[in-house]
Backbone as a ProteinNet text record, in pm:
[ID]
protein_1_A
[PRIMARY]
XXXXXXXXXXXXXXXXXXXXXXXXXXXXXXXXXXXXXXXXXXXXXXXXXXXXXXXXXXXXXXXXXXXXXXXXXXXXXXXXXXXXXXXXXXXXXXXXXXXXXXXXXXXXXXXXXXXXXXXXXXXXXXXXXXXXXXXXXXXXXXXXXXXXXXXXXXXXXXXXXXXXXXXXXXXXXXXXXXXXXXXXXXXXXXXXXXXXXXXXXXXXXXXXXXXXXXXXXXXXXXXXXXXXXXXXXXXXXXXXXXXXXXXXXXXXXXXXXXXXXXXXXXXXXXXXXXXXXXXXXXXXXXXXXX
[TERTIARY]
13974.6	13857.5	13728.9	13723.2	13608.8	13610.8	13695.3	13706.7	13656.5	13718.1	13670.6	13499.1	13438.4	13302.2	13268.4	13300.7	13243.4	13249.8	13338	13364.3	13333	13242.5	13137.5	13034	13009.2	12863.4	12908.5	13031.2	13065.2	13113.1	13184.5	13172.7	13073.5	13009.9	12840.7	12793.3	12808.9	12762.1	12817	12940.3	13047.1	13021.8	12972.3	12956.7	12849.5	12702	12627	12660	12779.5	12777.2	12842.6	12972.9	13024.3	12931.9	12840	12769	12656.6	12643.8	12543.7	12654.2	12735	12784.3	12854.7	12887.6	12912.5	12822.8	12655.2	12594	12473	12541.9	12405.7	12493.9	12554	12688.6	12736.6	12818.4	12923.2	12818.2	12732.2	12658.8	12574.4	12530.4	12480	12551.6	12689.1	12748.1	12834.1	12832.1	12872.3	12770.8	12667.5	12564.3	12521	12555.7	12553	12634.6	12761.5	12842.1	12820	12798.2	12746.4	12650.9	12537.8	12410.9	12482.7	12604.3	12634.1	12711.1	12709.4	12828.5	12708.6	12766.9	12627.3	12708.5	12689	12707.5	12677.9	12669.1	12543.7	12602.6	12541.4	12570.3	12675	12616.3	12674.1	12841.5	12892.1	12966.9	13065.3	13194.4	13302	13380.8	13410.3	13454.8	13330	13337.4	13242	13267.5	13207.5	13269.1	13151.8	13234.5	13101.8	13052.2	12923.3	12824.1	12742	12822.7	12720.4	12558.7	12474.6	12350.5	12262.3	12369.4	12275	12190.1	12174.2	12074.1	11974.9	11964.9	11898.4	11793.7	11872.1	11793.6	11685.3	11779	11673.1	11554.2	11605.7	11445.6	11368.5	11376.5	11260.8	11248.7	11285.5	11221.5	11156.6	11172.7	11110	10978.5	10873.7	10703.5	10690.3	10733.2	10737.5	10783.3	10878	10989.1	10870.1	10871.8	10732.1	10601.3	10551.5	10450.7	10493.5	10584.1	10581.1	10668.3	10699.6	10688.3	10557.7	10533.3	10337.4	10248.3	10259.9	10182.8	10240.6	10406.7	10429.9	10418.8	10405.8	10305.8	10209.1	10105.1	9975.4	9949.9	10035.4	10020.5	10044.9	10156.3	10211.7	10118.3	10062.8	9929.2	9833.4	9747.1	9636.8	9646.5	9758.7	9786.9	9829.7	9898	9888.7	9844.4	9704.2	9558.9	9511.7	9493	9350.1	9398	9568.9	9590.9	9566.7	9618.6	9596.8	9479.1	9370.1	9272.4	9175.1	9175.6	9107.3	9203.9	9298.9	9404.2	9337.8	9309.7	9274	9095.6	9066.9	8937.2	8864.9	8942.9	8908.8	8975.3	9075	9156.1	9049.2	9014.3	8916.4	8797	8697	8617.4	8609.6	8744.6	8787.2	8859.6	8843.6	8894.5	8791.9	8715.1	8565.8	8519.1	8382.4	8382.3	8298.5	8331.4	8263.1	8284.2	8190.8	8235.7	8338.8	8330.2	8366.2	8467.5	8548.8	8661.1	8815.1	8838.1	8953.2	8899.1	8756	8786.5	8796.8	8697.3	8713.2	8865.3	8948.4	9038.6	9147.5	9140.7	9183.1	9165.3	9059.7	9020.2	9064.4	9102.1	9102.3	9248.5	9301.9	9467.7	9525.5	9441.6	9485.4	9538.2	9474.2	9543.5	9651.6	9716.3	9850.8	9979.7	9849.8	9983.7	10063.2	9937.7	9995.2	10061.6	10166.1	10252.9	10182.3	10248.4	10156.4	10160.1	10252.2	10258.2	10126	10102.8	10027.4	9876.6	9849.9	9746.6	9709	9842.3	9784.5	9787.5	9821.2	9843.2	9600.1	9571.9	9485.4	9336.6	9409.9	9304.7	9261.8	9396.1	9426.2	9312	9287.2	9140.5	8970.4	9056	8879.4	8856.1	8925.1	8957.5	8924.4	8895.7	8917.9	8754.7	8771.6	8611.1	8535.1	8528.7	8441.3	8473.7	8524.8	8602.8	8463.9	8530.2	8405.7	8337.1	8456.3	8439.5	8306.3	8337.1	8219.9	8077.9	8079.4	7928.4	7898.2	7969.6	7917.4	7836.2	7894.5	7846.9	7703.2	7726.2	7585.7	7492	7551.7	7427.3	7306	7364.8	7334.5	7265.1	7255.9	7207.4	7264.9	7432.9	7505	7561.8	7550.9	7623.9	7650.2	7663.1	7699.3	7845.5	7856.1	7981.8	8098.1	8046.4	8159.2	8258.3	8356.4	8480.6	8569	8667.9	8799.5	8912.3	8873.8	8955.1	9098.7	9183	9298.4	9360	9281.8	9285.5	9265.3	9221.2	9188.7	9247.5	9323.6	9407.2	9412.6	9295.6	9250.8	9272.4	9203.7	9149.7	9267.4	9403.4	9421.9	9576.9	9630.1	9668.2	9570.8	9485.4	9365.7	9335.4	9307.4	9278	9412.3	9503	9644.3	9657	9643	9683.8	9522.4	9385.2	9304.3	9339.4	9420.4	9447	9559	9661.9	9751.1	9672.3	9557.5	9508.7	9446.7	9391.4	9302.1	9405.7	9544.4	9622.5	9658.2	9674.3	9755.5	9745.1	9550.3	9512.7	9538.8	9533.2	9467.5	9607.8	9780.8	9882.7	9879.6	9863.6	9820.5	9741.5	9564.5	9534.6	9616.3	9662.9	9745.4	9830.3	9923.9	9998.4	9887.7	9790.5	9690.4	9646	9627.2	9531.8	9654.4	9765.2	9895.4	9876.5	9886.1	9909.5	9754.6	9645.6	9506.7	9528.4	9586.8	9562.9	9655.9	9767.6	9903.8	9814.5	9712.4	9630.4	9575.1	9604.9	9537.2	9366.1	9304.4	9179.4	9122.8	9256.9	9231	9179.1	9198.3	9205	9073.1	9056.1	8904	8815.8	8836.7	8745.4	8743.5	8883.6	8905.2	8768.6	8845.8	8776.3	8627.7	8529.3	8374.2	8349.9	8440.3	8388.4	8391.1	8453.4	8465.7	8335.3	8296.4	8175.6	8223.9	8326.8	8417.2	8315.3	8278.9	8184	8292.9	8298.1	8304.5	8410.9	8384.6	8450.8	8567.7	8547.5	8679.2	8758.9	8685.3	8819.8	8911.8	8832.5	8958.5	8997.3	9003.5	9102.2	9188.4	9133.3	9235.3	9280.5	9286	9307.2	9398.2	9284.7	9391	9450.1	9407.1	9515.8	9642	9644.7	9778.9	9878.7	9767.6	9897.4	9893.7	9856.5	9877	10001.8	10035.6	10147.5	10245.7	10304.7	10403.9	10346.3	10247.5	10167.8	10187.3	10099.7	10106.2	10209.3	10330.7	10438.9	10540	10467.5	10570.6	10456	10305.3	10277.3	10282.6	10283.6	10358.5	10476	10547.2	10704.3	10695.8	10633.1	10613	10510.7	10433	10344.5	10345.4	10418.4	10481.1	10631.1	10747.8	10843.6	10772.6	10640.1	10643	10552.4	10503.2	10447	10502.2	10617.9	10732.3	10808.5	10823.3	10877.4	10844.4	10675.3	10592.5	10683.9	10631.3	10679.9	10559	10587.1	10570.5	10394.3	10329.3	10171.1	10197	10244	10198.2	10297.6	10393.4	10448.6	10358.6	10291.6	10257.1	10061.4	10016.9	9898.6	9857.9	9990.8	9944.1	10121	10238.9	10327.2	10397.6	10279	10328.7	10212	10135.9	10001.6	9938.6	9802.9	9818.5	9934.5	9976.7	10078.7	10195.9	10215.4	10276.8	10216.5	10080.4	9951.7	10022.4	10036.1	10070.4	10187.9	10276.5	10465.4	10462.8	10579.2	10593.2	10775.7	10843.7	10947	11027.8	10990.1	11037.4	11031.3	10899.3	10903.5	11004.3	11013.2	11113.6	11235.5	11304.7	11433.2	11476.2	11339	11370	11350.2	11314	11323.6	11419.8	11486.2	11621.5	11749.2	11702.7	11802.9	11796.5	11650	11647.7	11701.3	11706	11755.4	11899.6	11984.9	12111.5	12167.8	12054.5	12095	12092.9	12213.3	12247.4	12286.2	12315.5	12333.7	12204.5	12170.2	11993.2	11906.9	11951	11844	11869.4	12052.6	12106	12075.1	12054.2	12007	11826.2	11721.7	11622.5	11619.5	11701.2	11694.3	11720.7	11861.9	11918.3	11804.2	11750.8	11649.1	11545.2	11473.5	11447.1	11456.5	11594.6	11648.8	11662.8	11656.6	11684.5	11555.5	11410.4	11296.5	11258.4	11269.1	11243.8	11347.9	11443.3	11501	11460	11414.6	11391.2	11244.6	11211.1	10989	11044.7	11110.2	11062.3	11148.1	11253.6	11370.5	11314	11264.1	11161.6	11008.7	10967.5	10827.3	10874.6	10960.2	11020.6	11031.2	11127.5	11176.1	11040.7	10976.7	10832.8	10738.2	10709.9	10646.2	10708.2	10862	10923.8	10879.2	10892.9	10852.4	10750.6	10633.8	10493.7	10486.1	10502.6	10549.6	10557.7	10678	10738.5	10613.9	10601.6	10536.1	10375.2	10334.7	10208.4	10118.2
2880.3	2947.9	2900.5	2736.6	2720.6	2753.3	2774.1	2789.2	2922.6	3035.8	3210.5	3191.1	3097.5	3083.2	3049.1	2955	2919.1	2998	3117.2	3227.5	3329	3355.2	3448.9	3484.8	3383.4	3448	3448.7	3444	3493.4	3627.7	3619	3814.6	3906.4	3885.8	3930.4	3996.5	3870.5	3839.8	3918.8	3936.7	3994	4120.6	4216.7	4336.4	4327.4	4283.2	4252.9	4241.4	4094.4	4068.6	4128.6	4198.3	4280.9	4376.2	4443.2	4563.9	4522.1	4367.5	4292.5	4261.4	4212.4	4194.1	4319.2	4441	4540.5	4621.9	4615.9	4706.7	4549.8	4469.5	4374.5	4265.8	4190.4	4074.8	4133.5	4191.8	4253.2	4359.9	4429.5	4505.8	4379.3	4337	4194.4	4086	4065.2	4056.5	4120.1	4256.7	4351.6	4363.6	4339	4348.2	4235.5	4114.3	4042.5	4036.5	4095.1	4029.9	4160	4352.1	4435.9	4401.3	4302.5	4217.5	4201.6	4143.6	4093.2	4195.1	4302.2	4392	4530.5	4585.3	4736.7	4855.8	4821.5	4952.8	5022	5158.1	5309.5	5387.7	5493.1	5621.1	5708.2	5648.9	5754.2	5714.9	5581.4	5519.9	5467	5519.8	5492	5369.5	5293.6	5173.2	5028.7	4967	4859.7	4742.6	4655.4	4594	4458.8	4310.9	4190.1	4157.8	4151.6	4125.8	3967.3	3905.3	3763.3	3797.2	3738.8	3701.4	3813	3905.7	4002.3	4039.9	4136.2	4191	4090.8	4004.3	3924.1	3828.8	3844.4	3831.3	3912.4	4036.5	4089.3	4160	4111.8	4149.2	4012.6	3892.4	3833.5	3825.4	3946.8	3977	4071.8	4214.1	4291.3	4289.4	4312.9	4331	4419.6	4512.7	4565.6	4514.3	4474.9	4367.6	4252.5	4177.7	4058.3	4080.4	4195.8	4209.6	4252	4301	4413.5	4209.5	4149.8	3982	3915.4	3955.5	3867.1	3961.7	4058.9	4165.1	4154.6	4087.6	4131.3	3980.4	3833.4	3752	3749.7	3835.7	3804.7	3886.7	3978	4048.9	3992.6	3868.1	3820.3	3689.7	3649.3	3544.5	3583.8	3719.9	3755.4	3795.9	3864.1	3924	3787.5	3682	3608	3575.6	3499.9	3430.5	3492.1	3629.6	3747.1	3763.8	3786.6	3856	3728.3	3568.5	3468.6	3464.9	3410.7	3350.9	3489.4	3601.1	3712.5	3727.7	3734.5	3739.3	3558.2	3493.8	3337.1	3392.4	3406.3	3424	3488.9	3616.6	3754.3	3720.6	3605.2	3578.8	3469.5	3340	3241.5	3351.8	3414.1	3490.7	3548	3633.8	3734.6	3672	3513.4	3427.3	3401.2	3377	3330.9	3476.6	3393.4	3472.7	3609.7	3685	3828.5	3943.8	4019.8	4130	4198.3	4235.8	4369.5	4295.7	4173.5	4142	4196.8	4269.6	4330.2	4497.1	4563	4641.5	4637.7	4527.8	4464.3	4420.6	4340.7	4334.4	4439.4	4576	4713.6	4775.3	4748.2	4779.7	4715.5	4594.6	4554.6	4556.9	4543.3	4551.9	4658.5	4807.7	4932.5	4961.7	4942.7	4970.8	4907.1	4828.1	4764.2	4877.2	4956	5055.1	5152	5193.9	5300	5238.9	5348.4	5341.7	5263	5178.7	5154.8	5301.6	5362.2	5522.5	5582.1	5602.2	5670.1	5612.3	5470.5	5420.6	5434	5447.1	5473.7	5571.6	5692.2	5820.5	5860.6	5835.3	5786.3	5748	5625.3	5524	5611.6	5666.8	5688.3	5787.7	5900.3	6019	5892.6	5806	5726.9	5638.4	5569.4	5501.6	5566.6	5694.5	5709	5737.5	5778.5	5742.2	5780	5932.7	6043.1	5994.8	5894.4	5909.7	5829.2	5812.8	5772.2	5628.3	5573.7	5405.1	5390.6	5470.4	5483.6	5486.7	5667.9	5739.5	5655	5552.3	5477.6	5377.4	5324	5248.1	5279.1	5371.1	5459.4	5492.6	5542	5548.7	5415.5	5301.4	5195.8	5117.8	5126.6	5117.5	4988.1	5034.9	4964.9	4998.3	5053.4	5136	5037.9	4943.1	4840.7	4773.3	4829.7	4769.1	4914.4	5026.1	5103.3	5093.6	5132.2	5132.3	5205.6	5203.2	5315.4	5217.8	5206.3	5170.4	5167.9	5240.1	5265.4	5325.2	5343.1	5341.4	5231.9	5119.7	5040	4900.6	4912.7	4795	4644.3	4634.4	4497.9	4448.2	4571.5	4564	4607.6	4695.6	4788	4731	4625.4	4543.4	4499.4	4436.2	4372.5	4457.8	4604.2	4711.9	4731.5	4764	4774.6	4629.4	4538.2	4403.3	4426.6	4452.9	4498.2	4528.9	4691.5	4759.1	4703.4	4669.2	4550.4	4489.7	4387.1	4313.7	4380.4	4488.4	4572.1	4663.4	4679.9	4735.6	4629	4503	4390.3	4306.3	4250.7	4186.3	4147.1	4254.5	4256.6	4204.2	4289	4237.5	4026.8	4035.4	3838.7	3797.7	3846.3	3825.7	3831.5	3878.8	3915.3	3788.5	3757.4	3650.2	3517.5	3516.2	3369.6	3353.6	3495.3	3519.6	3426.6	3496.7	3417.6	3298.8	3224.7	3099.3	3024.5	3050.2	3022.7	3014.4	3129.4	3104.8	3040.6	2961.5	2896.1	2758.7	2686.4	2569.3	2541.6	2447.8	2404.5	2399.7	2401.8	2400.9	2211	2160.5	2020.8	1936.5	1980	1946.7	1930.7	2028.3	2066.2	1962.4	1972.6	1911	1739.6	1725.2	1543.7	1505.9	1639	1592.9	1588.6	1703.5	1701.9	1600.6	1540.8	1384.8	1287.3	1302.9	1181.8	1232.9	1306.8	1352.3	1425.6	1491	1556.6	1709	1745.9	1850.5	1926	2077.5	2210	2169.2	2132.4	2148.6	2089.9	1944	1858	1853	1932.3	1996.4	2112.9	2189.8	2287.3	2254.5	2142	2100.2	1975.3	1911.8	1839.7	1869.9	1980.1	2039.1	2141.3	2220.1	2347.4	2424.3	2346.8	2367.9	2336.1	2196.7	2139.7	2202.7	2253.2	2293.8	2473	2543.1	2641.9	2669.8	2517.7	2571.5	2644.4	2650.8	2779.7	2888.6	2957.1	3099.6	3068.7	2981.2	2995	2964.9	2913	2948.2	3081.5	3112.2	3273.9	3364.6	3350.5	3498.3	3431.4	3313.6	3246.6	3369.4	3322.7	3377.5	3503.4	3574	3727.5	3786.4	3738.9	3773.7	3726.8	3626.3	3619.9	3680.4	3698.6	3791.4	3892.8	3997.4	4116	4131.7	4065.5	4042.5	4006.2	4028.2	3947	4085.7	4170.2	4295.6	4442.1	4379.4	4514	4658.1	4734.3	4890.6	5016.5	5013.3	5150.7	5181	5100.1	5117.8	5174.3	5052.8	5109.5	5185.6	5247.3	5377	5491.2	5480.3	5595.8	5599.3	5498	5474	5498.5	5447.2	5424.4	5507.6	5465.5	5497.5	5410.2	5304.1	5170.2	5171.6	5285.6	5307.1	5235.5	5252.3	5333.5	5263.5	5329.8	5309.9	5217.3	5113.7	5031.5	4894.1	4924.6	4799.5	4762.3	4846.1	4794	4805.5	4817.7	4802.7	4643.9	4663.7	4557.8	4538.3	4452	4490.8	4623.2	4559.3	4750.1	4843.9	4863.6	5016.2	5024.1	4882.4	4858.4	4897	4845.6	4871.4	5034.2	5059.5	5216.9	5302.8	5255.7	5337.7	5312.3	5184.9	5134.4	5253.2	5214.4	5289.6	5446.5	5527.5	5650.6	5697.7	5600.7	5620.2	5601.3	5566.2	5548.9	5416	5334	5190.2	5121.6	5084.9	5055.9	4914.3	4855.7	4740.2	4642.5	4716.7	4632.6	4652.5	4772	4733.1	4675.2	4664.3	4546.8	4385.4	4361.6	4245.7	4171.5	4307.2	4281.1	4249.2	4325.2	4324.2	4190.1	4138.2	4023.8	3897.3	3921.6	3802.9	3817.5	3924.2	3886.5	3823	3884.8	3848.2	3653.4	3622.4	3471.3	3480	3470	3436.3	3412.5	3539.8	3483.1	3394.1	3341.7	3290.9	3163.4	3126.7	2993.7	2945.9	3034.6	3065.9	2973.3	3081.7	3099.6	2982.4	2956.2	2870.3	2708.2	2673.4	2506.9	2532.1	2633.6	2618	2663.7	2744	2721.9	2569.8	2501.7	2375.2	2253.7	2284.6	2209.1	2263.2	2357.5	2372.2	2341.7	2353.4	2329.1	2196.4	2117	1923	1929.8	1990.3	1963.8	1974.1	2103.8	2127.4	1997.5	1942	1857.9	1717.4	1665.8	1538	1578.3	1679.9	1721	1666.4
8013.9	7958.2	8025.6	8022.1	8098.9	8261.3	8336	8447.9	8457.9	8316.6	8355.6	8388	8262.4	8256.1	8371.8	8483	8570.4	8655.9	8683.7	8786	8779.8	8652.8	8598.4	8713	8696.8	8775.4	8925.9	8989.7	9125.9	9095.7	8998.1	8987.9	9019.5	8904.8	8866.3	9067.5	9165.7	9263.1	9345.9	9316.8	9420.1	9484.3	9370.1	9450	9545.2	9511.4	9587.1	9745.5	9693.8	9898.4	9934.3	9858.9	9981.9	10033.4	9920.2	10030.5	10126.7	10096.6	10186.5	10323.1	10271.3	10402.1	10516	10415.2	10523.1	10587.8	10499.2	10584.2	10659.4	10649.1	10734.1	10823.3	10777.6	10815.3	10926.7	10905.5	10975	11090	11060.3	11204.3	11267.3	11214.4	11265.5	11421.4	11318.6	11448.5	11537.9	11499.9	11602.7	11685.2	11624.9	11788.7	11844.3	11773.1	11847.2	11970.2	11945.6	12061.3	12190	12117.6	12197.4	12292.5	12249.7	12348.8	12471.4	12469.9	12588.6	12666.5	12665.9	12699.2	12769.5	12886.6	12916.8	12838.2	12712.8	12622.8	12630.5	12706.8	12769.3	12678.5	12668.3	12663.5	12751.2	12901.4	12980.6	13055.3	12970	12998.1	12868.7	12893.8	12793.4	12758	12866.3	12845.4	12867.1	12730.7	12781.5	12849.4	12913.6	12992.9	12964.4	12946.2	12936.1	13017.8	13042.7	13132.1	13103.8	12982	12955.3	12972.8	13006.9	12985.4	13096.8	13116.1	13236.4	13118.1	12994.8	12947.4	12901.9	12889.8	12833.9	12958.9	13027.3	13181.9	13200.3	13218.4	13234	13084.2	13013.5	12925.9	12946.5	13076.4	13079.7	13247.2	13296	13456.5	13469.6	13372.2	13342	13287.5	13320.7	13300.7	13180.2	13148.1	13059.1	12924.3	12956.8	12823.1	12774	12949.1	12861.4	12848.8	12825.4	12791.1	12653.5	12586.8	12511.7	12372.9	12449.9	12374.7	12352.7	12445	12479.7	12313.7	12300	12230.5	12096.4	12058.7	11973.1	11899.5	12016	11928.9	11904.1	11965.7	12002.1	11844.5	11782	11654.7	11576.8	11558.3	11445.4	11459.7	11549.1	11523	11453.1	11451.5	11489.6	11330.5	11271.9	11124.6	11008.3	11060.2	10991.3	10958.6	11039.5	11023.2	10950.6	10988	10937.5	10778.6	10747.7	10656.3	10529	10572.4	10476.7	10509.1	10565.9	10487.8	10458.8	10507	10423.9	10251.9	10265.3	10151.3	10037.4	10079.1	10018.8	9998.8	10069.8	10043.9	9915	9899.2	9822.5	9712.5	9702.1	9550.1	9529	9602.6	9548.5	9524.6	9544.7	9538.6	9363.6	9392.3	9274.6	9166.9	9114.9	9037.9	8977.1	9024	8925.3	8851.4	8765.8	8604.6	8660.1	8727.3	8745.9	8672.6	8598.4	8520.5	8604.6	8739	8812.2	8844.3	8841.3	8905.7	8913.1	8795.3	8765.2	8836.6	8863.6	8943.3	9108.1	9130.4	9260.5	9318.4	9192.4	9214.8	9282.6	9159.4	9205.4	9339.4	9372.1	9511.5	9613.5	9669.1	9743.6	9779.5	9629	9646.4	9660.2	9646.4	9670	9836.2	9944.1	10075	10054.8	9991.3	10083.8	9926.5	9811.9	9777.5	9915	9956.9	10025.1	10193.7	10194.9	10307.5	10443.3	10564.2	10695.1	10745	10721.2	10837.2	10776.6	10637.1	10569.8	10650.5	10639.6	10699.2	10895.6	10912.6	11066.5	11120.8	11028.8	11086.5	10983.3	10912.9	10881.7	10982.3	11007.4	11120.3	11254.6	11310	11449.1	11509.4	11427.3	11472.9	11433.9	11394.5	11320.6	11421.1	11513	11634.5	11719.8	11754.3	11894.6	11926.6	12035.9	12159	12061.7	11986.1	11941.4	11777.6	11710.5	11588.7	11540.8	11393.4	11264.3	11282	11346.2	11350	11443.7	11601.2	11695.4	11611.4	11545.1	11516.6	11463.7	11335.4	11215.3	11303.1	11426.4	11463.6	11529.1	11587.6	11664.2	11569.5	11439.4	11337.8	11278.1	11317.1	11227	11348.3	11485.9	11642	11733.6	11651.2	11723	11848.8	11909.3	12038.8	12115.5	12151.6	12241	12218.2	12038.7	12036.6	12028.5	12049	12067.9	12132.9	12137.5	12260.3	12236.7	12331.5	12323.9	12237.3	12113.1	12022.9	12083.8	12101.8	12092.5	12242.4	12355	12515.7	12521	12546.3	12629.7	12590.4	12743.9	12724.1	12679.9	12683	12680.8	12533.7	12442	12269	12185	12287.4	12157	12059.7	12109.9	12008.7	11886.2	11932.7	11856.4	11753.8	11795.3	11696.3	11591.3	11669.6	11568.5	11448.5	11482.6	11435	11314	11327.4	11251	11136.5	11162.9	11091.2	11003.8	11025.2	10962.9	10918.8	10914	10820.2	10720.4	10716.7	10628.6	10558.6	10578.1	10487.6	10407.2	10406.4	10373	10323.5	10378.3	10313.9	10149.4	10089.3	9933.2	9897	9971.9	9854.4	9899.8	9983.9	9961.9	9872.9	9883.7	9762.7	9643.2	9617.9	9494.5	9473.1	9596.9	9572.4	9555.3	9586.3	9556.4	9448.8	9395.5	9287	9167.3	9190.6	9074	9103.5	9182.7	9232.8	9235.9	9225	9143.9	8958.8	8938	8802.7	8709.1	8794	8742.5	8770.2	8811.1	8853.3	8705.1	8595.5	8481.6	8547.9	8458.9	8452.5	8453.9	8369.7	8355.4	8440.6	8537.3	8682.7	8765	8724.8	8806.7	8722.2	8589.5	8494.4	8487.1	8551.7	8526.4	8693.1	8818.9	8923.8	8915.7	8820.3	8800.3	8719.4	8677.4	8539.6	8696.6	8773.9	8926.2	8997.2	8994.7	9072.9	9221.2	9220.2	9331	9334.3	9484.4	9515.6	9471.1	9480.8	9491.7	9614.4	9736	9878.5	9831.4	9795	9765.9	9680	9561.9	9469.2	9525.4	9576	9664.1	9754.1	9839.1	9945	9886.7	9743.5	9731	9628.2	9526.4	9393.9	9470.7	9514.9	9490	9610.7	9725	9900.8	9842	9760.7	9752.2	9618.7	9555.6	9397.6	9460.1	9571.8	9611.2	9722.5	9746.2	9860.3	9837.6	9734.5	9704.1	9789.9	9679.4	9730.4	9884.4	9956.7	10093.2	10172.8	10108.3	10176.8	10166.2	10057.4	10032.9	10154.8	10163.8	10226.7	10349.5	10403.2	10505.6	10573.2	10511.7	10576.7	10587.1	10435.9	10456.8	10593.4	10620.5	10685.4	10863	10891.8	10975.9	11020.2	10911	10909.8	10975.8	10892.4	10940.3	11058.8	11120.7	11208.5	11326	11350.1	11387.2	11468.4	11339.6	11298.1	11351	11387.1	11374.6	11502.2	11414.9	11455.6	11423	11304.9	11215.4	11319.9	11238.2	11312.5	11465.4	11530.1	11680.6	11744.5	11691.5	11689.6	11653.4	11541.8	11492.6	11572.6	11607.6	11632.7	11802.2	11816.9	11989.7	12076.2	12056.2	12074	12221.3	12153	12281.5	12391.6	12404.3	12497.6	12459.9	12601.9	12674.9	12809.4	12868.1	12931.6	12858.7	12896.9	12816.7	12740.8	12712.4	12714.7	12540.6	12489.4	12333.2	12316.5	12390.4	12358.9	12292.9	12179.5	12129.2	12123.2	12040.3	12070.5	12004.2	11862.2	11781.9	11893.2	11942.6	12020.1	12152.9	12214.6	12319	12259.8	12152.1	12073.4	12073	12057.4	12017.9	12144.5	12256.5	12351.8	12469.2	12400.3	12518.1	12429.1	12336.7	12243.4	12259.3	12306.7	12340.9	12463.3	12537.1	12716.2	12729.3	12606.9	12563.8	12655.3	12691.7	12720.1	12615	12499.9	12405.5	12373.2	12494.6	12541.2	12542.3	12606.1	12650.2	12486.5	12416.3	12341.8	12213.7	12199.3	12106.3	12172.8	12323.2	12322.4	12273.7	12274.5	12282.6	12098.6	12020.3	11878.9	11855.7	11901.1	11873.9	11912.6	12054	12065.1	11935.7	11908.5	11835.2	11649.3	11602.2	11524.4	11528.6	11702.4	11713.2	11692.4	11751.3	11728.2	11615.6	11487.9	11361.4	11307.4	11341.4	11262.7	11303.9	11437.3	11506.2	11435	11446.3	11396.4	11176	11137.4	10995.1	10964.2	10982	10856.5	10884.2	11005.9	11015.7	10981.3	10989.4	10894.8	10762.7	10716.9	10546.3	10525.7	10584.9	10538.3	10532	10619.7	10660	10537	10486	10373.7	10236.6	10226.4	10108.3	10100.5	10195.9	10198.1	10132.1	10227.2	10144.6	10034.4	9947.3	9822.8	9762.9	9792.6	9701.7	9695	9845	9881.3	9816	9820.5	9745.6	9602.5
[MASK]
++++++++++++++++++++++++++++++++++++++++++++++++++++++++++++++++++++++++++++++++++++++++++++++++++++++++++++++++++++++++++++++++++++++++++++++++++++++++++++++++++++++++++++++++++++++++++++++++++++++++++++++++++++++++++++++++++++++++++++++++++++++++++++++++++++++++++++++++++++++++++++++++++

């Protein structure tokens, strides 16, 4: 009897993994081992090739740029999305009438869809679009630009737009993780004569690491990930200046080189896993040692 009890909750569990493991496990490492093999389209028997695809997604200019762009996004969104996301929850925590609508507001872009937002952005970006005139109206013209042509900016612009959809659901996660902080706290540190500065770096940096390790992982995961935007924004342009890997995946995969673009998936499947599971374990510490 006590044994049924203890095998309870692997039941409960059971269905779960099998359908976890047949639609994720199991394709997982079918492509892992496809990576190594020139799986085409235009070709019936596959044959192992070891480390040729993977070679070449780091001799190819295209491949490493389209790596170079897809950290240069998951840096640029992390930063922007936590401390704009930390900012607007410390901000929107204190005693303001308008805070619960301020609140509403800020957390509203990250309801709606990224497609919804960059199909959106994309006419407001360009040479002649809203972002420019607004700027020309106000006698900024110096900072206009080709938003979304020009090679130099137009990650920068995409990765923007990711922060300004996104921001607010972080706030959200700080805002919980602010208001789970006793008050006691603050009050023992103003009886010590502790400024404003040094209660929040030694109060509440440290009883917040949860929060900042959950939009941590989230926000680097999807940054990691990115697609949807610069598919729908740019389509990897101009030329190949904003290819990232998603869009590589999906266009090895359109040319029915199937091979090459189960290896570019798999590297990156290794990247986040190399990136996220030692800064998980490195923040779980802090947590604790905190």
């Amino acid at each position: 009897m006590k044994r049924a009890k203890n095998l309870y909750s692997y039941y409960m569990i059971f269905p779960a993994l099998l359908i976890y493991s047949i639609f994720f496990v199991i394709p997982a490492m079918a492509g892992f081992y496809y990576s190594f093999t020139d799986w085409r389209l235009d070709r019936l028997e596959l044959q192992f090739i070891g480390w040729d695809n993977f070679k070449k997604i780091f001799s190819d200019k295209t491949l490493i740029l389209a790596l170079q762009n897809t950290a240069i996004f998951a840096i640029v969104t992390v930063i922007g999305k936590n401390v704009i996301g930390l900012l607007l929850a410390v901000g929107l925590n204190m005693r303001l009438r308008t805070k619960n609508l301020l609140r509403a507001i800020f957390y509203s872009p990250s309801i709606l869809s990224i497609l919804v937002i960059s199909i959106l952005f994309t006419p407001m970006l360009r040479t002649e679009g809203t972002i420019n005139r607004l700027l020309e109206s106000v006698g900024l013209d110096s900072l206009s630009q080709a938003w979304l042509t020009n090679p130099s900016i137009v990650i920068w612009t995409i990765a923007i737009v990711s922060i300004w959809q996104s921001a607010g659901f972080q706030m959200a996660i700080y805002l919980a993780g602010l208001q789970s902080i006793s008050q006691e706290y603050y009050e023992a540190a103003t009886i010590d004569g502790a400024s404003s500065w040094k209660s929040f770096f030694k109060i509440t940096l440290p009883l917040l690491l949860p929060a900042i390790n959950i939009n941590l992982m989230l926000t680097l995961i999807g940054g990691l990930k990115v697609f949807s935007e610069v598919y729908v924004m740019t389509g990897g342009g101009p030329g190949n200046a904003s290819q990232v890997v998603g869009t590589i995946i999906l266009r090895s995969f359109g040319e029915g080189n199937w091979g090459l673009g189960t290896a570019v998936n798999t590297l990156l499947f290794v990247v986040v896993t190399i990136i996220a599971i030692p800064l998980l374990i490195f923040m779980r510490r802090k947590e604790v040692t905190e």
